[in-house]
TORLO-292372 format. One record per atom (N, C-alpha, C): chain; residue in one letter; x, y, z negated; atom name. Coordinates in steps of 0.2 Angstrom, whole numbers, m for minus. Each point is the difference from the previous one (the first is absolute). Example, Ala and Ser with C-alpha at 12.3 -4.5 7.8 and 13.67 -1.06 7.14 Angstrom:
REM TORLO-292372
+-------+-----+-------+-------+-------+------+
! chain ! res !     X !     Y !     Z ! atom !
+-------+-----+-------+-------+-------+------+
!     A !   a !    66 !   m28 !   m39 !    N !
!     A !   a !    m4 !     6 !     0 !   CA !
!     A !   a !     4 !     6 !     0 !    C !
!     A !   s !    m2 !     5 !     4 !    N !
!     A !   s !     4 !     6 !    m1 !   CA !
!     A !   s !    m4 !     5 !    m3 !    C !
+-------+-----+-------+-------+-------+------+
REM end
This chain:
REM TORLO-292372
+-------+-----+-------+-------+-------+------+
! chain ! res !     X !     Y !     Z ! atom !
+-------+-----+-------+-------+-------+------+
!     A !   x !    66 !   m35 !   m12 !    N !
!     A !   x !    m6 !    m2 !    m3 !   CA !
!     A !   x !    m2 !    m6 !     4 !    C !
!     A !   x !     0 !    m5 !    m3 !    N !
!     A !   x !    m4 !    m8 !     2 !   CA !
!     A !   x !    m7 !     1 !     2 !    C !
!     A !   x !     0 !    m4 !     6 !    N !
!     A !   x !    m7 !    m2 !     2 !   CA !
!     A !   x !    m6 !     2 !    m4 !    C !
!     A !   x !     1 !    m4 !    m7 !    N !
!     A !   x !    m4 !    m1 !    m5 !   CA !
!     A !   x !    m2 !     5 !    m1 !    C !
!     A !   x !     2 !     7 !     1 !    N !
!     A !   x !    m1 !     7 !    m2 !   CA !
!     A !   x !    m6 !     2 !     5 !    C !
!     A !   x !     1 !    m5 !     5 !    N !
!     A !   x !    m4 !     4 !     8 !   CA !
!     A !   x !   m10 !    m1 !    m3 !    C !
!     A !   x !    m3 !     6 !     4 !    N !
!     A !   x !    m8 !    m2 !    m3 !   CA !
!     A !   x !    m2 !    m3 !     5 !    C !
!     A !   x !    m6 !    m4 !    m5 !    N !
!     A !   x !    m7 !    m1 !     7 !   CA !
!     A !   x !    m3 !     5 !     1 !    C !
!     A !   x !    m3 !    m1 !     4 !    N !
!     A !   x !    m6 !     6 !     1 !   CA !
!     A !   x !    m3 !     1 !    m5 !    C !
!     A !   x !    m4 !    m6 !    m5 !    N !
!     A !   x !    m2 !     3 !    m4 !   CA !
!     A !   x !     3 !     3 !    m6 !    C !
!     A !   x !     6 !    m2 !     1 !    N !
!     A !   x !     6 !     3 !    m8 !   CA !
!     A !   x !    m1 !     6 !     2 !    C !
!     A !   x !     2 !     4 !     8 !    N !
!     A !   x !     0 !     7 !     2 !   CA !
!     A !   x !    m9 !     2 !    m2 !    C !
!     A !   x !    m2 !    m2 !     2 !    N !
!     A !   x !    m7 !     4 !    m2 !   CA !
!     A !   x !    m1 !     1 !   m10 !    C !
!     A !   x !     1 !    m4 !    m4 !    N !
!     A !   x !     3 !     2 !    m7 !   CA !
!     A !   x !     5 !     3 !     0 !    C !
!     A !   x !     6 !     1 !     2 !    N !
!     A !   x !     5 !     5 !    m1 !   CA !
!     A !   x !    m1 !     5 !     1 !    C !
!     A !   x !    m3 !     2 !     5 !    N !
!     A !   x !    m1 !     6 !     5 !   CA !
!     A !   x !    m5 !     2 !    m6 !    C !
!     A !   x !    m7 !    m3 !    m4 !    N !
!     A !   x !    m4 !     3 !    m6 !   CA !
!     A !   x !     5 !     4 !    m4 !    C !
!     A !   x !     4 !    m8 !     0 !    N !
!     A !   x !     5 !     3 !    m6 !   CA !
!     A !   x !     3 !     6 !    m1 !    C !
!     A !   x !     3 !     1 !     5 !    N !
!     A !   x !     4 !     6 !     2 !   CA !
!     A !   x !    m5 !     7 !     1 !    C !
!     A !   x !    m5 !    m1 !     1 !    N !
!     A !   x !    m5 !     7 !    m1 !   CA !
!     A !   x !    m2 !     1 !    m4 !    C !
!     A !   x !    m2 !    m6 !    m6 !    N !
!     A !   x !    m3 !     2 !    m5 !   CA !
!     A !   x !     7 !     4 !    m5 !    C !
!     A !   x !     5 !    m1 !     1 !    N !
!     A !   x !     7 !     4 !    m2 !   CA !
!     A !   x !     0 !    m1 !    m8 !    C !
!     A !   x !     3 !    m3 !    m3 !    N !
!     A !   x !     1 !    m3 !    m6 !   CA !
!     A !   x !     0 !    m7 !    m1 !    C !
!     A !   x !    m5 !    m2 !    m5 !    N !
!     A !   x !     1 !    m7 !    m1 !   CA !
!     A !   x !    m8 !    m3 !    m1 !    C !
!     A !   x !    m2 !    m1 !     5 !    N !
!     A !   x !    m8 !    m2 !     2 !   CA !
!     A !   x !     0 !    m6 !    m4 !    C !
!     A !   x !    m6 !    m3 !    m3 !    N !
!     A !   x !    m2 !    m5 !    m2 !   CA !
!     A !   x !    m1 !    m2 !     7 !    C !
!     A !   x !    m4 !    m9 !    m2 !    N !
!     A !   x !    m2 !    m3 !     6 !   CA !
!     A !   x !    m7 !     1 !     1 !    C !
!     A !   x !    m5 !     5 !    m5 !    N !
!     A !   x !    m6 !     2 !     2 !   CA !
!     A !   x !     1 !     6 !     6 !    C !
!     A !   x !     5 !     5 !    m2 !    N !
!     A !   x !     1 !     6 !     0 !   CA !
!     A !   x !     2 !    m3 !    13 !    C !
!     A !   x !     4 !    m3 !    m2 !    N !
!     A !   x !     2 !    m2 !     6 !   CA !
!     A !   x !    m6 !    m5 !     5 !    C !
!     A !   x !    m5 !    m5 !    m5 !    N !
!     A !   x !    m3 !    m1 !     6 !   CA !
!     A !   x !    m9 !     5 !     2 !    C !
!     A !   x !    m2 !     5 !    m8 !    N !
!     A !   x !    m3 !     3 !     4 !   CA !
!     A !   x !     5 !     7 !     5 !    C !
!     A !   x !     5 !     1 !     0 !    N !
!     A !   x !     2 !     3 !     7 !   CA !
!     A !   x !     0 !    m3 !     3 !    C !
!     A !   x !     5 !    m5 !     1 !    N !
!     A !   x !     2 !    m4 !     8 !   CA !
!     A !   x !    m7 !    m4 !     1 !    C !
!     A !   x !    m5 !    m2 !    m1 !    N !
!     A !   x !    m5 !    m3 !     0 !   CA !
!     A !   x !    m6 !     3 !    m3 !    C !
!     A !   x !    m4 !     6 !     3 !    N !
!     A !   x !    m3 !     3 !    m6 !   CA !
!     A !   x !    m8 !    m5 !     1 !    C !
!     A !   x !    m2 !    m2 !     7 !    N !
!     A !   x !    m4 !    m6 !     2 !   CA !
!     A !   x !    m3 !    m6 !    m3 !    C !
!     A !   x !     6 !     1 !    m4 !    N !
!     A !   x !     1 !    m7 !    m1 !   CA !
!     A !   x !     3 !    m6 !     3 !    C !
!     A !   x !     2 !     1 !     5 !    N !
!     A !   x !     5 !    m4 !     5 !   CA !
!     A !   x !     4 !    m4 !    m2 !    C !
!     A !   x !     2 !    m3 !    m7 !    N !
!     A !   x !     5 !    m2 !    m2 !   CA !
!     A !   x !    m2 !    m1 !    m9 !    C !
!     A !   x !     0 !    m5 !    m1 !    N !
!     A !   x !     2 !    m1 !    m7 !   CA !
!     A !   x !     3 !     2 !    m6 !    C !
!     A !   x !    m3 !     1 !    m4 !    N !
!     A !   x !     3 !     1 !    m8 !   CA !
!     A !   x !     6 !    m4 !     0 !    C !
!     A !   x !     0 !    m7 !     1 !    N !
!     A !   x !     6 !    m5 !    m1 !   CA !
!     A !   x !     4 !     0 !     7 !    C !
!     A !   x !    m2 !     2 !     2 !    N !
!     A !   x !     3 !    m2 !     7 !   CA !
!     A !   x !     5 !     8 !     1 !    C !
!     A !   x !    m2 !     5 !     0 !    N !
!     A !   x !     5 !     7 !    m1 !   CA !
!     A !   x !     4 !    m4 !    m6 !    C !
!     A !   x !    m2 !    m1 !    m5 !    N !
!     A !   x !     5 !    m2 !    m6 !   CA !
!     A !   x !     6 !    m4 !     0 !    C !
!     A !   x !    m1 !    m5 !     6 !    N !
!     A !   x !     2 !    m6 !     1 !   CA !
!     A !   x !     8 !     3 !     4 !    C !
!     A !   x !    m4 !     4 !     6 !    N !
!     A !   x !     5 !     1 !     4 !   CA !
!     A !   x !     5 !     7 !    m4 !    C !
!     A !   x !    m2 !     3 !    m2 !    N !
!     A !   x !     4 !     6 !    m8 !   CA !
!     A !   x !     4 !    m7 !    m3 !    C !
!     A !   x !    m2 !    m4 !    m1 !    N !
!     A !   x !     5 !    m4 !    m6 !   CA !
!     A !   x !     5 !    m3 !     4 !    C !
!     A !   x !     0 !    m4 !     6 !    N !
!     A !   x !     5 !    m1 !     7 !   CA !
!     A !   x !     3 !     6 !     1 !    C !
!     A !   x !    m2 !     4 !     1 !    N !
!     A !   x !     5 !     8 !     2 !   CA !
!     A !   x !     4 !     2 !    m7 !    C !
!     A !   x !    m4 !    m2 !    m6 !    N !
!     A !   x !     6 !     3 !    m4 !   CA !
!     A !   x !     5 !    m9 !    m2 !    C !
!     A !   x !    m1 !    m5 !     2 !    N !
!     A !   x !     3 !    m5 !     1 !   CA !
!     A !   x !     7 !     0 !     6 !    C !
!     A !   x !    m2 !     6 !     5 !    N !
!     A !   x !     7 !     1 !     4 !   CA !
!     A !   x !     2 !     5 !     1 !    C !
!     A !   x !    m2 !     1 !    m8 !    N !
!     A !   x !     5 !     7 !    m3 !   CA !
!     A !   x !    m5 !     8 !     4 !    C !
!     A !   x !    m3 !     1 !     1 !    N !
!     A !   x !    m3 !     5 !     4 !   CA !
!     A !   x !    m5 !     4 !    m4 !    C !
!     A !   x !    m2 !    m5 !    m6 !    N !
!     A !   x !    m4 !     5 !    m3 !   CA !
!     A !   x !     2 !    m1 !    m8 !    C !
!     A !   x !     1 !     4 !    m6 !    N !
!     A !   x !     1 !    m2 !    m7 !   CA !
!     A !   x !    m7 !     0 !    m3 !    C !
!     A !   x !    m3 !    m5 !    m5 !    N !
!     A !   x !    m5 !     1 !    m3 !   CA !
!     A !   x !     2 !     4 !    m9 !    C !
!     A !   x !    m4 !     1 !    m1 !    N !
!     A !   x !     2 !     4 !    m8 !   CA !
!     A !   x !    m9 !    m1 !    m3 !    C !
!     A !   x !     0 !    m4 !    m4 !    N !
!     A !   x !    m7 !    m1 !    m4 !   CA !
!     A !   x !    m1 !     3 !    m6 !    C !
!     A !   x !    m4 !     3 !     3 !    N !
!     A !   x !    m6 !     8 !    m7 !   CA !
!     A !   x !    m6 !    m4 !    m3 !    C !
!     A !   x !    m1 !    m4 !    m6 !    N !
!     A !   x !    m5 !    m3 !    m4 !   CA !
!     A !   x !     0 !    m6 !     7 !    C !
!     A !   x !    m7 !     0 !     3 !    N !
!     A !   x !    m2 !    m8 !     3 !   CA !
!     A !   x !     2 !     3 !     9 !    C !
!     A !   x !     4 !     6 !     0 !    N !
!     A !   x !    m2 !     3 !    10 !   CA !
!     A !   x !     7 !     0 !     1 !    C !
!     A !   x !     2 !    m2 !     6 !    N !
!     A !   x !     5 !     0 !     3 !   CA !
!     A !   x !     2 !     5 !     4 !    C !
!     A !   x !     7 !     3 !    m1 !    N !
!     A !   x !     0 !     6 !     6 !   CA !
!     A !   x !     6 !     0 !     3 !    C !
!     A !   x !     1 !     1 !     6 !    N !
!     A !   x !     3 !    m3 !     6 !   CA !
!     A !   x !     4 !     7 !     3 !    C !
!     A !   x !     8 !    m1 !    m2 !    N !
!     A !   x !     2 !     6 !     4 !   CA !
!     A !   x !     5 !    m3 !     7 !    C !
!     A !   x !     1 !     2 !     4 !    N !
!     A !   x !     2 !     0 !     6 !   CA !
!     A !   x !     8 !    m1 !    m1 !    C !
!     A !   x !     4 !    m2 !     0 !    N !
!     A !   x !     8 !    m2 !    m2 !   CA !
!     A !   x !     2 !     4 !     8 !    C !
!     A !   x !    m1 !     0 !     6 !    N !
!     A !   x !    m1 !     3 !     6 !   CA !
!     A !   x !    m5 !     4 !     2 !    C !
!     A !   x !     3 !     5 !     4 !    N !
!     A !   x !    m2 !     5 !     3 !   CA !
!     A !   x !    m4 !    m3 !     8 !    C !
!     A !   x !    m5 !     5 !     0 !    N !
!     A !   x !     1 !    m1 !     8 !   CA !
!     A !   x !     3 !     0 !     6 !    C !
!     A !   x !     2 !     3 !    m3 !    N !
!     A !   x !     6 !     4 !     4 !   CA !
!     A !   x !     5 !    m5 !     2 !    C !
!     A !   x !     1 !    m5 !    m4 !    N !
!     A !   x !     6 !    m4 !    m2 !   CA !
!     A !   x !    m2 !    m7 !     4 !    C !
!     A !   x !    m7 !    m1 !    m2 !    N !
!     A !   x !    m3 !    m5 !     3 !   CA !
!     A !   x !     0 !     0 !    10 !    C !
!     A !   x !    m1 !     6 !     0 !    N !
!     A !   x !    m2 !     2 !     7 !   CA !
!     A !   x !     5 !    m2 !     4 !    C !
!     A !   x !     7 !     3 !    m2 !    N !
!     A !   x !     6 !    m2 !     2 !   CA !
!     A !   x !     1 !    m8 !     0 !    C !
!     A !   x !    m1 !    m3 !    m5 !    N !
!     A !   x !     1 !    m8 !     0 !   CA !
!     A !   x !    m3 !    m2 !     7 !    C !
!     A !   x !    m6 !     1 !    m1 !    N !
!     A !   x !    m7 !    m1 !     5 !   CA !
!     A !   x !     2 !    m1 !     8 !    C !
!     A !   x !     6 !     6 !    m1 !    N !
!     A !   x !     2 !     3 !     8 !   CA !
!     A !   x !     5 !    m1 !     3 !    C !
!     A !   x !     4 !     0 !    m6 !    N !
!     A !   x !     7 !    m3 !     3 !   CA !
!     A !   x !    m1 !    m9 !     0 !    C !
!     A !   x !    m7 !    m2 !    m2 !    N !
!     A !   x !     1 !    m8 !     3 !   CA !
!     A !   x !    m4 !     0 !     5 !    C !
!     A !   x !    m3 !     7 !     2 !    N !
!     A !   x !    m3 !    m3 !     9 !   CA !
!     A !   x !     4 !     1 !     4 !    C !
!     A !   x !     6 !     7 !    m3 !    N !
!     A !   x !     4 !     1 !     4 !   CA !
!     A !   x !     3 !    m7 !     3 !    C !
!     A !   x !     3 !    m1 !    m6 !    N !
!     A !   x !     6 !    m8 !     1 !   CA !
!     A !   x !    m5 !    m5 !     2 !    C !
!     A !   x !    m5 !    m1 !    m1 !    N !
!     A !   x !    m4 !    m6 !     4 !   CA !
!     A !   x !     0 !     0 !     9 !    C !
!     A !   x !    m5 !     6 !     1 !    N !
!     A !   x !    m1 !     1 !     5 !   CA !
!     A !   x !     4 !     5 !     6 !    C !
!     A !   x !     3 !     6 !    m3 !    N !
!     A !   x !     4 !     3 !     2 !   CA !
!     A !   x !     8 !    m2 !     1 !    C !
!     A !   x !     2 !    m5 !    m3 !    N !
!     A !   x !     5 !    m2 !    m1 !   CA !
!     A !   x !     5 !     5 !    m4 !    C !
!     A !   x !    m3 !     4 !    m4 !    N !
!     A !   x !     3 !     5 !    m3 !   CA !
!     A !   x !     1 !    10 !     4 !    C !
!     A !   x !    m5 !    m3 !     2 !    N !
!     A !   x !     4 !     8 !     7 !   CA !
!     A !   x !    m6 !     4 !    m1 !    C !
!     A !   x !     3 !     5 !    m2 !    N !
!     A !   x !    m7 !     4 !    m2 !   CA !
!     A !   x !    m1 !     4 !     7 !    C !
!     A !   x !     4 !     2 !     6 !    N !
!     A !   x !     0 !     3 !     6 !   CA !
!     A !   x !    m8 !    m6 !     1 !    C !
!     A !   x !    m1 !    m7 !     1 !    N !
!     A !   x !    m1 !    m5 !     3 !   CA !
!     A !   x !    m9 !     0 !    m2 !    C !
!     A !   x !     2 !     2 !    m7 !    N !
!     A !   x !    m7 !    m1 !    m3 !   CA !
!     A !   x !    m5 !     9 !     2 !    C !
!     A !   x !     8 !     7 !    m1 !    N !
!     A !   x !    m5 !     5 !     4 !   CA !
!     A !   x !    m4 !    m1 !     8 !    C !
!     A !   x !     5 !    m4 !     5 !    N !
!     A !   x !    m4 !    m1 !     5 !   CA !
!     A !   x !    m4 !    m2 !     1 !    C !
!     A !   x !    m1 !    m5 !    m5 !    N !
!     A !   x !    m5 !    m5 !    m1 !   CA !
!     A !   x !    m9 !     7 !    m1 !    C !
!     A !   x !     1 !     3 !    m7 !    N !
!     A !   x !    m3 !     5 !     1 !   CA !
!     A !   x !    m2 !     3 !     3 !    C !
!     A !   x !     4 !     5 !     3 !    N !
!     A !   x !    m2 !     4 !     6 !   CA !
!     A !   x !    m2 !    m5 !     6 !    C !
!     A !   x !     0 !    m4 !     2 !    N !
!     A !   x !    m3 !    m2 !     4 !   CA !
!     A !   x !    m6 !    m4 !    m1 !    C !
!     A !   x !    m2 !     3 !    m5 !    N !
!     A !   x !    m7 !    m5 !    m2 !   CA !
!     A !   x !    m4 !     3 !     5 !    C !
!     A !   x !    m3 !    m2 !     0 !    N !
!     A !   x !    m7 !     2 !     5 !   CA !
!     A !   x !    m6 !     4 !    m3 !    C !
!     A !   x !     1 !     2 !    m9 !    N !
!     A !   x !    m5 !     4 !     0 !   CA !
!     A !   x !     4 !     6 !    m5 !    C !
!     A !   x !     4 !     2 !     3 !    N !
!     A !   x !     4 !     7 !    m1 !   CA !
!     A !   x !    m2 !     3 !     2 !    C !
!     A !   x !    m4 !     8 !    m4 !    N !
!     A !   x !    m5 !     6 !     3 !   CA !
!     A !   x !     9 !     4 !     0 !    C !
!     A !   x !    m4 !     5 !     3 !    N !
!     A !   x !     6 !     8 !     2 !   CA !
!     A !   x !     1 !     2 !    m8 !    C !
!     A !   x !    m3 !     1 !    m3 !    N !
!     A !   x !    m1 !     3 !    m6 !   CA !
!     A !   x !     5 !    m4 !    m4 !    C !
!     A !   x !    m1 !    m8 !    m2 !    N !
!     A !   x !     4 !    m3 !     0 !   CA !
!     A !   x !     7 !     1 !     1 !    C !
!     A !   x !     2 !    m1 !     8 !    N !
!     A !   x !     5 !     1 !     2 !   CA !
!     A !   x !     4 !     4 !    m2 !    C !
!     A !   x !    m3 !     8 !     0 !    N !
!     A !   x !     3 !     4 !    m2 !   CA !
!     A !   x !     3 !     3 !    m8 !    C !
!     A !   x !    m6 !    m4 !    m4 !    N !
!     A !   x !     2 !    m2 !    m6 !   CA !
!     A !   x !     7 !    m5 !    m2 !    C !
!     A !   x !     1 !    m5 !     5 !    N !
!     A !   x !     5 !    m3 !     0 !   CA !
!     A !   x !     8 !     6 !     1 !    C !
!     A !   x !    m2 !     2 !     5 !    N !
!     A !   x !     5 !     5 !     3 !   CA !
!     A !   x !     4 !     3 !    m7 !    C !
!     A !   x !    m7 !     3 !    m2 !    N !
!     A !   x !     1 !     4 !    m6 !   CA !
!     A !   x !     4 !    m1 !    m6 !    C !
!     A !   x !    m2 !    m7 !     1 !    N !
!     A !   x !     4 !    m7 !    m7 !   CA !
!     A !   x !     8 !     1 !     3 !    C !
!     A !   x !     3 !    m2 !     8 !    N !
!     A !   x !     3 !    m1 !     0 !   CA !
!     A !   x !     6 !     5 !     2 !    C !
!     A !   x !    m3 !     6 !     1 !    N !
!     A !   x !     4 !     9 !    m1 !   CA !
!     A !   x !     1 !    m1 !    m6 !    C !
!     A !   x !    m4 !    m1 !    m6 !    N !
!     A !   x !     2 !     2 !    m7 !   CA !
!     A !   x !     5 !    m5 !    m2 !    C !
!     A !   x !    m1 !    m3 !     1 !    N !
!     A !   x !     5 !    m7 !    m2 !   CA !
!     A !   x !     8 !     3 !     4 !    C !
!     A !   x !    m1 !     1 !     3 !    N !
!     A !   x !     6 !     2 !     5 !   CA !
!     A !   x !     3 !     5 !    m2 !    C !
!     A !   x !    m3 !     7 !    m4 !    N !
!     A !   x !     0 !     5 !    m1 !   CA !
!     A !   x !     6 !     0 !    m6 !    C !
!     A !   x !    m4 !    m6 !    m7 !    N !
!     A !   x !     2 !    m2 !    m4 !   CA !
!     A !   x !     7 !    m4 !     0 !    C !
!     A !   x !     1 !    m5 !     6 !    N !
!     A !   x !     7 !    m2 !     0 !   CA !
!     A !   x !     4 !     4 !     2 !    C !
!     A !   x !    m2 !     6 !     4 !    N !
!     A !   x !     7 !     6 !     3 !   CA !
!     A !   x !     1 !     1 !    m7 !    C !
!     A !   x !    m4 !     3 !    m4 !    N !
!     A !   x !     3 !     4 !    m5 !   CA !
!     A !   x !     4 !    m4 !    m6 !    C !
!     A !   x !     2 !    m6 !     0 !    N !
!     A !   x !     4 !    m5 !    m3 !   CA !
!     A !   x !     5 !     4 !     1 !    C !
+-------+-----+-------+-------+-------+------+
REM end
């Protein structure tokens, strides 16, 4: 996946709609979710929906005069892209580099940690039995 695939902030905050509203949300449907305040423009959610589905991330399909917006990617899929380029940026690809980074942050509670723990028996649990 290219660059081009990667979000802004604000492309994440419209995807993330996207992906809750679960189907194929118009761009009314997505800026009262992500924006129920008003935060954001009618043309301006639209704008960035028509760039996202311009790098392939979203397909549009037109019902009479509305547009509706399905996600060509998962979260899930996206999340990975997201993390295997921090990884490679910053960690130099070492996922050992980026956990210590973690654990050693400064605002890990117990409760936390031991949640990690928990992640990291199961994970474990699941490659003995490969």
């Amino acid at each position: 996946m290219s660059n081009n695939n990667k979000l802004t902030p604000v492309e994440w905050e419209i995807m993330e709609a996207i992906w809750k509203l679960d189907g194929s949300p118009s761009v009314r449907d997505v800026l009262e979710h992500a924006f129920p305040q008003g935060e954001k423009a009618y043309t301006t959610v639209q704008t960035i929906m028509n760039t996202l589905e311009k790098k392939g991330l979203l397909t549009r399909k037109k019902i009479g005069l509305v547009n509706f917006y399905t996600p060509s990617k998962s979260r899930t899929e996206m999340v990975k892209v997201e993390m295997s380029s921090v990884l490679s940026r910053i960690f130099d690809g070492s996922t050992p580099a980026l956990a210590n980074y973690l654990i050693h942050a400064d605002n890990l509670t117990l409760d936390e940690i031991q949640k990690i723990k928990d992640l990291l028996k199961e994970k474990e649990n699941k490659l003995r039995r490969k």
